[in-house]
N, CA and C of each residue as an Amber inpcrd file, in Angstrom:
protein
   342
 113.5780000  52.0550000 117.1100000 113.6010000  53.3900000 116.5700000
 114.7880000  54.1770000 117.1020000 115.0950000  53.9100000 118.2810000
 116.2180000  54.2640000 119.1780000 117.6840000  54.5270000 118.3550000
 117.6120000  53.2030000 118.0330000 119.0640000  52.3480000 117.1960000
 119.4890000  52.9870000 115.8510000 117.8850000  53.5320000 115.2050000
 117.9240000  54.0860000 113.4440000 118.0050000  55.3480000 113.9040000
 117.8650000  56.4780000 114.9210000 118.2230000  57.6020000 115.4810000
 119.9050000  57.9940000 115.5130000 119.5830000  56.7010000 116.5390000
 121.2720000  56.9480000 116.5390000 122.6310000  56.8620000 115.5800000
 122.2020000  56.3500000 114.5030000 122.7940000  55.3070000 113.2660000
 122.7640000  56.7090000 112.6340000 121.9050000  57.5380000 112.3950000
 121.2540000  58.4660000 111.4180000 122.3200000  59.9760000 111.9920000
 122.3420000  59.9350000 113.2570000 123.0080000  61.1590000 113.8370000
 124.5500000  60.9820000 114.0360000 124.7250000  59.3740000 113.9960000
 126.3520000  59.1920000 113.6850000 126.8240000  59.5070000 112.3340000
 126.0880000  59.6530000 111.2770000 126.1030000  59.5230000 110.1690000
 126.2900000  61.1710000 109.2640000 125.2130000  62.1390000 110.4420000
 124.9860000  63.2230000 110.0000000 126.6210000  63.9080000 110.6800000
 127.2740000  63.1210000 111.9880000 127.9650000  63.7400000 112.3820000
 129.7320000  63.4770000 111.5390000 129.4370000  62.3080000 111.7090000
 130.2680000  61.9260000 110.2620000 131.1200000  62.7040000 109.2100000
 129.1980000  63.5610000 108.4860000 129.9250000  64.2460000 107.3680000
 130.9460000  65.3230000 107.5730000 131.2370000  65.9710000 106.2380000
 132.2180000  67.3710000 106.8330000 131.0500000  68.1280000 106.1910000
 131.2130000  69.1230000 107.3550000 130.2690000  70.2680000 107.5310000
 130.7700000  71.4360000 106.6230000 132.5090000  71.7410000 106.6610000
 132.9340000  72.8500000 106.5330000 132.6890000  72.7920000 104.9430000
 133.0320000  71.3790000 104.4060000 133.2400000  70.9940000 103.1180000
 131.8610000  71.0930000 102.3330000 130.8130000  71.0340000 103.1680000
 129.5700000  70.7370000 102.2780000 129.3370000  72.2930000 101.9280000
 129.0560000  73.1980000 103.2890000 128.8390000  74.6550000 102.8430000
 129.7210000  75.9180000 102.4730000 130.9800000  75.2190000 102.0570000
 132.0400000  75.7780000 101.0760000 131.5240000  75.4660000 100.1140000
 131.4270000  74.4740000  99.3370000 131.2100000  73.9040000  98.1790000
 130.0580000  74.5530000  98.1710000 128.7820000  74.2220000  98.1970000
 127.6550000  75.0720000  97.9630000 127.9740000  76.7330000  98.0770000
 128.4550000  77.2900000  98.6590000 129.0130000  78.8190000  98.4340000
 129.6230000  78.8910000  97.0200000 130.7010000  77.8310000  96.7790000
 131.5450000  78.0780000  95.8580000 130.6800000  77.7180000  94.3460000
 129.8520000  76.8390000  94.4500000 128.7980000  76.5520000  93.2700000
 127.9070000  77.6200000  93.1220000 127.7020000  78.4350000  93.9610000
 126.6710000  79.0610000  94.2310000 127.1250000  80.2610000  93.1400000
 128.6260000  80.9860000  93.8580000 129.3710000  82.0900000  93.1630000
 129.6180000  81.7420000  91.5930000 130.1960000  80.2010000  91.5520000
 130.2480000  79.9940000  90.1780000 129.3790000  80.5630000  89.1720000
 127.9790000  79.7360000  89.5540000 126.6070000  79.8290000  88.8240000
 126.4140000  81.4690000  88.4920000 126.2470000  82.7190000  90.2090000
 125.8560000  83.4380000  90.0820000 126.3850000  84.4030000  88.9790000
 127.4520000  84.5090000  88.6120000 128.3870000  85.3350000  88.2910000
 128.7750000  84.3500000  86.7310000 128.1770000  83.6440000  86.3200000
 127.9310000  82.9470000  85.3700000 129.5510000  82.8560000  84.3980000
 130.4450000  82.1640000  85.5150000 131.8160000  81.8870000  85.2990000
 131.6870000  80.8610000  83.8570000 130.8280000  79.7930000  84.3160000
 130.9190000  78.6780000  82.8300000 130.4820000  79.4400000  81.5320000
 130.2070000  80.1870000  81.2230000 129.1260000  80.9460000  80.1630000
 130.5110000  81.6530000  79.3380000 131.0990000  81.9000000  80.7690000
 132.1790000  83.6150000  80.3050000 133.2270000  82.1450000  79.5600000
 133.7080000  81.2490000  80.2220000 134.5170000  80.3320000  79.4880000
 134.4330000  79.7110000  78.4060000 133.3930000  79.5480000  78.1450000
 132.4810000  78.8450000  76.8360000 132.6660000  79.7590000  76.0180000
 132.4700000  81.1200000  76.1450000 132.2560000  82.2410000  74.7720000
 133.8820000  82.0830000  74.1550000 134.7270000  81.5900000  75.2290000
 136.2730000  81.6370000  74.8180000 136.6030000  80.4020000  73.7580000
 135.8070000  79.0990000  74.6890000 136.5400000  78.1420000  74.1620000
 135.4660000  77.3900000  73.7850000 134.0960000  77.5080000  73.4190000
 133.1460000  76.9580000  72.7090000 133.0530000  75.9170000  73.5700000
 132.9600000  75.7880000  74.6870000 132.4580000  74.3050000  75.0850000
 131.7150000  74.4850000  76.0030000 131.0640000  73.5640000  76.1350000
 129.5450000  74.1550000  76.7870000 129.0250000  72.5330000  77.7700000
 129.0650000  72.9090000  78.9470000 128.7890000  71.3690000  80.0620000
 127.5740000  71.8480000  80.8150000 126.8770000  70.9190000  80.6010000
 125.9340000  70.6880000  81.5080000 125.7990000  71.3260000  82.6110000
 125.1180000  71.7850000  83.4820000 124.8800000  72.4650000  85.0790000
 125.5200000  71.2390000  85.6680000 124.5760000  70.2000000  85.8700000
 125.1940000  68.6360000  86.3650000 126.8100000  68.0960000  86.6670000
 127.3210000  68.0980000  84.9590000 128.8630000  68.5380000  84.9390000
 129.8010000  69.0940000  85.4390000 129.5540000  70.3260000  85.4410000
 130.2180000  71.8030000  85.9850000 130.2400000  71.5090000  87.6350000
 128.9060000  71.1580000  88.4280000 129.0320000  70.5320000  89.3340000
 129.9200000  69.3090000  90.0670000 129.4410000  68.5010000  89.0540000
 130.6110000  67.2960000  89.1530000 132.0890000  67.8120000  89.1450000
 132.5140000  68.4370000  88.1360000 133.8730000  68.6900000  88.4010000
 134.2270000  69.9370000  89.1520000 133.3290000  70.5020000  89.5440000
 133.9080000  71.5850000  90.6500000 133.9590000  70.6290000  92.2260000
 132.9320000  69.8210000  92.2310000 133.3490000  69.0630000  93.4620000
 134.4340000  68.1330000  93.5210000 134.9720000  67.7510000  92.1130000
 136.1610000  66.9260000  92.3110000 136.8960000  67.7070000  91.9560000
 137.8090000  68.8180000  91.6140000 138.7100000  69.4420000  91.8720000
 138.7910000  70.0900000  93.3520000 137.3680000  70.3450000  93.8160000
 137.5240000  71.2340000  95.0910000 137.8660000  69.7950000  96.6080000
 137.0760000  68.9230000  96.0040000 137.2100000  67.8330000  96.8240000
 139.2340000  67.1140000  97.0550000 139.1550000  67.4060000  95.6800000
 141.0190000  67.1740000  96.0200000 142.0700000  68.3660000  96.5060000
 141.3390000  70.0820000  96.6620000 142.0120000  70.8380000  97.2850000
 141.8290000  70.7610000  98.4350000 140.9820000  70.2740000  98.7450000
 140.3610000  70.0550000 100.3240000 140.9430000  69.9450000 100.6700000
 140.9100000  68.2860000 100.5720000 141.5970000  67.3870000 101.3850000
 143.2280000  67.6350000 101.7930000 143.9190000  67.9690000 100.7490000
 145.4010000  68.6120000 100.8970000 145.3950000  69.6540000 101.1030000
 144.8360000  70.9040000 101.3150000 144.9920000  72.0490000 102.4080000
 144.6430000  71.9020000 103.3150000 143.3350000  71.0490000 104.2130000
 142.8880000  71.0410000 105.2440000 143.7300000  69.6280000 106.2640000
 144.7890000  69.0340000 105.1320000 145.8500000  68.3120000 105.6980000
 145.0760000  67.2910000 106.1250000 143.7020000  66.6270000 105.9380000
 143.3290000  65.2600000 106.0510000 143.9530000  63.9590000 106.5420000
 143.2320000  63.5980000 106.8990000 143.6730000  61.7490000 107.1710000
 143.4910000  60.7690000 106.2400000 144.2200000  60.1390000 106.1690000
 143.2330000  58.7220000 105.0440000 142.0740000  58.2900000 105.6460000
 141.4930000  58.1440000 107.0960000 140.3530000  57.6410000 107.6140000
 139.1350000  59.0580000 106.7850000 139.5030000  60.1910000 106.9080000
 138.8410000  61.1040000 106.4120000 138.7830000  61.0870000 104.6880000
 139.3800000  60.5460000 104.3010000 139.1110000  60.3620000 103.0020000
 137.6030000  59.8740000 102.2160000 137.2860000  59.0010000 102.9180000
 135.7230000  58.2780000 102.4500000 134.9950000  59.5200000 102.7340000
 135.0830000  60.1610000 103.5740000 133.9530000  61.0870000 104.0880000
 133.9400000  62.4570000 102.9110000 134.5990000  62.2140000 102.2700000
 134.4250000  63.5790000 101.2910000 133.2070000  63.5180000 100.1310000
 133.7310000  62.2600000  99.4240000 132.8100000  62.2100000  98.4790000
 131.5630000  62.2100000  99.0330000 131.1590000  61.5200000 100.2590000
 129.7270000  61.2080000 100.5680000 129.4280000  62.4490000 101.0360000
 130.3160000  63.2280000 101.5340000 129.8630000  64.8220000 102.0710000
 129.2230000  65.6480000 100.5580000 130.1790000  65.0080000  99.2170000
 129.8020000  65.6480000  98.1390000 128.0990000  65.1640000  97.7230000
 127.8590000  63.9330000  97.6620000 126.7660000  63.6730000  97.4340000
 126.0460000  63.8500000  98.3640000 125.5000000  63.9350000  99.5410000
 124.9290000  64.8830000 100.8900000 124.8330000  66.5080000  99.7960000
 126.0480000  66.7010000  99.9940000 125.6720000  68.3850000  99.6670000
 125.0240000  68.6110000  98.2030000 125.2530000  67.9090000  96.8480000
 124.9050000  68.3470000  96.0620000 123.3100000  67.6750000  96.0790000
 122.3940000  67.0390000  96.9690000 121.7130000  66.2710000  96.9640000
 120.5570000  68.0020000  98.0600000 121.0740000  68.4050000  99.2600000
 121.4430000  69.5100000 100.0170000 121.2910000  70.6720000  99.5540000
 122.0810000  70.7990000  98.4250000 121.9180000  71.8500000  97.4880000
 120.6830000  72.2650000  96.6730000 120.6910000  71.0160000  95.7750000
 119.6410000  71.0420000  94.7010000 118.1740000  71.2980000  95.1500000
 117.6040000  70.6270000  96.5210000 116.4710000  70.1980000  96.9330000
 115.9150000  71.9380000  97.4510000 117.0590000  71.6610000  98.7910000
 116.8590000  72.9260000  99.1600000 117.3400000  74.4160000  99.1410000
 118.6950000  74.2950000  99.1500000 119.8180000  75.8480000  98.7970000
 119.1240000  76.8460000  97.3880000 119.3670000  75.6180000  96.2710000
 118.3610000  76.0680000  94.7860000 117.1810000  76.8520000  94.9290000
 116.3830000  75.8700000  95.4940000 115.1350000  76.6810000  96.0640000
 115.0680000  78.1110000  96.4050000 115.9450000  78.0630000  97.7330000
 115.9670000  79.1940000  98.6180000 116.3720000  80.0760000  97.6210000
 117.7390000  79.8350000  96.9390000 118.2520000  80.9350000  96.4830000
 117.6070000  81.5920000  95.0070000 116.9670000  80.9220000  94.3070000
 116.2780000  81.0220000  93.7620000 115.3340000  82.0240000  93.5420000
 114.3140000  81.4530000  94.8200000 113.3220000  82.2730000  95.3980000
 113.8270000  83.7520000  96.1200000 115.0480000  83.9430000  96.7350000
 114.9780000  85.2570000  97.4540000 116.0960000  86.0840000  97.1740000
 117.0850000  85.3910000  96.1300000 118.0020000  86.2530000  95.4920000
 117.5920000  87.1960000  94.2280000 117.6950000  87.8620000  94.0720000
 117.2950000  88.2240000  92.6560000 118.7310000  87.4590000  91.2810000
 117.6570000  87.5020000  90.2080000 119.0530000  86.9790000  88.9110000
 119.7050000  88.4200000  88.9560000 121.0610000  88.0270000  89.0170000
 121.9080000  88.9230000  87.9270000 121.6760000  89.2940000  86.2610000
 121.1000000  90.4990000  86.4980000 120.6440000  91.1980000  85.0100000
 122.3790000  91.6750000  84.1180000 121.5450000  91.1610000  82.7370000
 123.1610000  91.3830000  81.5910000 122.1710000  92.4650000  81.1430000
 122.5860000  93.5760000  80.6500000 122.8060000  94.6290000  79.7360000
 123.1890000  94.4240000  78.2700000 122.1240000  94.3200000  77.7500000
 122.6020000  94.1020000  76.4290000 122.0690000  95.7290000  75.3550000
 122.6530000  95.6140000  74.5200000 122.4570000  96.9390000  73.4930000
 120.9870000  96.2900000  72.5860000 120.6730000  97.4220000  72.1260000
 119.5490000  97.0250000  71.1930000 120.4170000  96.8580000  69.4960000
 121.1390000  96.8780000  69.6880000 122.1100000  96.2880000  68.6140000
 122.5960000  95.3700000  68.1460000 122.6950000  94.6290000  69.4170000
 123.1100000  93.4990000  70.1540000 121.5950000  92.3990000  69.2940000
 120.6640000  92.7890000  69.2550000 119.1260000  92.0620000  69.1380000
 118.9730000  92.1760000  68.1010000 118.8090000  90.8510000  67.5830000
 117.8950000  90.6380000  65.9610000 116.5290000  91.6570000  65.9930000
Protein backbone atom coordinates (compact mmCIF):
# COMPACT_ATOMS: atom_id res chain seq x y z
CA UNK A 1 0.00 0.00 0.00
CA UNK A 2 3.13 1.99 0.82
CA UNK A 3 4.47 1.72 -2.89
CA UNK A 4 0.67 2.74 -4.58
CA UNK A 5 0.91 5.94 -2.06
CA UNK A 6 3.88 6.82 -3.15
CA UNK A 7 3.41 6.17 -7.03
CA UNK A 8 0.04 8.22 -6.58
CA UNK A 9 1.80 11.39 -4.84
CA UNK A 10 4.68 11.28 -7.45
CA UNK A 11 2.14 11.50 -9.90
CA UNK A 12 -0.07 14.21 -8.23
CA UNK A 13 3.29 16.06 -7.89
CA UNK A 14 4.14 15.62 -11.38
CA UNK A 15 1.22 17.53 -12.67
CA UNK A 16 1.29 21.38 -13.35
CA UNK A 17 -0.62 22.96 -10.81
CA UNK A 18 -0.40 26.52 -12.23
CA UNK A 19 -1.71 25.10 -15.61
CA UNK A 20 -4.64 23.12 -14.30
CA UNK A 21 -6.19 26.19 -12.20
CA UNK A 22 -5.56 28.74 -14.98
CA UNK A 23 -7.30 26.74 -17.34
CA UNK A 24 -10.27 26.05 -15.16
CA UNK A 25 -10.40 29.98 -14.35
CA UNK A 26 -10.07 30.59 -17.97
CA UNK A 27 -13.04 27.97 -18.92
CA UNK A 28 -14.77 29.13 -16.20
CA UNK A 29 -14.72 33.10 -17.55
CA UNK A 30 -15.28 31.73 -21.00
CA UNK A 31 -18.56 29.85 -20.06
CA UNK A 32 -19.56 32.63 -17.53
CA UNK A 33 -19.69 35.54 -19.70
CA UNK A 34 -21.00 33.27 -22.45
CA UNK A 35 -18.04 34.22 -25.00
CA UNK A 36 -19.07 31.02 -27.43
CA UNK A 37 -22.81 32.18 -27.75
CA UNK A 38 -21.62 35.99 -28.49
CA UNK A 39 -19.37 34.25 -31.46
CA UNK A 40 -21.91 32.01 -32.84
CA UNK A 41 -24.62 34.90 -33.21
CA UNK A 42 -21.65 36.31 -35.60
CA UNK A 43 -20.63 33.39 -37.37
CA UNK A 44 -23.43 30.74 -36.98
CA UNK A 45 -21.41 28.05 -35.62
CA UNK A 46 -22.24 26.48 -32.75
CA UNK A 47 -19.64 23.63 -30.70
CA UNK A 48 -20.40 21.63 -28.22
CA UNK A 49 -19.46 22.63 -24.33
CA UNK A 50 -17.04 19.41 -24.74
CA UNK A 51 -15.44 21.11 -27.91
CA UNK A 52 -15.03 24.61 -26.81
CA UNK A 53 -13.23 22.87 -23.99
CA UNK A 54 -11.10 20.80 -26.05
CA UNK A 55 -9.88 23.61 -27.99
CA UNK A 56 -9.46 26.13 -25.36
CA UNK A 57 -7.13 23.61 -23.70
CA UNK A 58 -5.19 23.11 -26.83
CA UNK A 59 -4.66 26.55 -27.78
CA UNK A 60 -4.04 27.50 -24.07
CA UNK A 61 -1.91 24.34 -23.66
CA UNK A 62 0.39 25.62 -26.60
CA UNK A 63 0.55 29.29 -25.01
CA UNK A 64 1.66 27.76 -22.01
CA UNK A 65 4.14 26.00 -22.74
CA UNK A 66 5.96 28.92 -24.84
CA UNK A 67 5.41 31.71 -22.35
CA UNK A 68 6.17 29.76 -19.33
CA UNK A 69 9.45 28.80 -21.50
CA UNK A 70 9.08 24.90 -20.80
CA UNK A 71 11.30 21.98 -21.26
CA UNK A 72 10.73 19.15 -23.61
CA UNK A 73 10.82 16.77 -20.39
CA UNK A 74 7.77 19.09 -19.36
CA UNK A 75 6.04 18.62 -22.36
CA UNK A 76 4.15 15.17 -21.57
CA UNK A 77 2.98 16.75 -18.43
CA UNK A 78 0.61 19.21 -20.04
CA UNK A 79 -1.79 17.27 -21.74
CA UNK A 80 -2.18 14.87 -18.74
CA UNK A 81 -2.43 18.08 -16.51
CA UNK A 82 -5.29 18.83 -19.23
CA UNK A 83 -7.08 15.65 -18.71
CA UNK A 84 -6.55 15.77 -14.65
CA UNK A 85 -8.10 19.21 -14.88
CA UNK A 86 -10.91 18.87 -17.24
CA UNK A 87 -11.74 15.49 -15.43
CA UNK A 88 -11.14 18.15 -11.90
CA UNK A 89 -13.29 20.47 -13.36
CA UNK A 90 -16.32 18.71 -14.49
CA UNK A 91 -16.73 16.40 -11.29
CA UNK A 92 -16.03 18.95 -8.92
CA UNK A 93 -15.32 22.94 -9.91
CA UNK A 94 -18.95 22.49 -12.11
CA UNK A 95 -20.54 21.45 -9.14
CA UNK A 96 -19.25 24.01 -6.84
CA UNK A 97 -19.70 26.67 -9.19
CA UNK A 98 -22.81 25.84 -10.15
CA UNK A 99 -24.22 25.48 -6.85
CA UNK A 100 -22.86 28.86 -5.24
CA UNK A 101 -22.43 31.22 -8.11
CA UNK A 102 -25.44 32.65 -9.26
CA UNK A 103 -26.20 32.47 -13.51
CA UNK A 104 -25.60 35.56 -15.23
CA UNK A 105 -29.15 36.99 -16.04
CA UNK A 106 -29.71 38.42 -20.00
CA UNK A 107 -32.31 41.12 -20.19
CA UNK A 108 -34.38 40.61 -22.78
CA UNK A 109 -37.39 43.07 -24.05
CA UNK A 110 -40.86 41.77 -24.17
CA UNK A 111 -40.52 42.40 -27.80
CA UNK A 112 -37.84 40.42 -28.07
CA UNK A 113 -40.67 37.25 -27.09
CA UNK A 114 -43.02 35.46 -29.30
Amino acid sequence: MEIVMEKYSEFLNALDWVYIFSFILITQAIKYYKLPEFIGNGTDIRLKNRVQVAIIGLVYGVIYFFVRDCELSQLLWIPVSFIFATGFHKFLFEFAFDKFLPKKKVDTSNEDLL
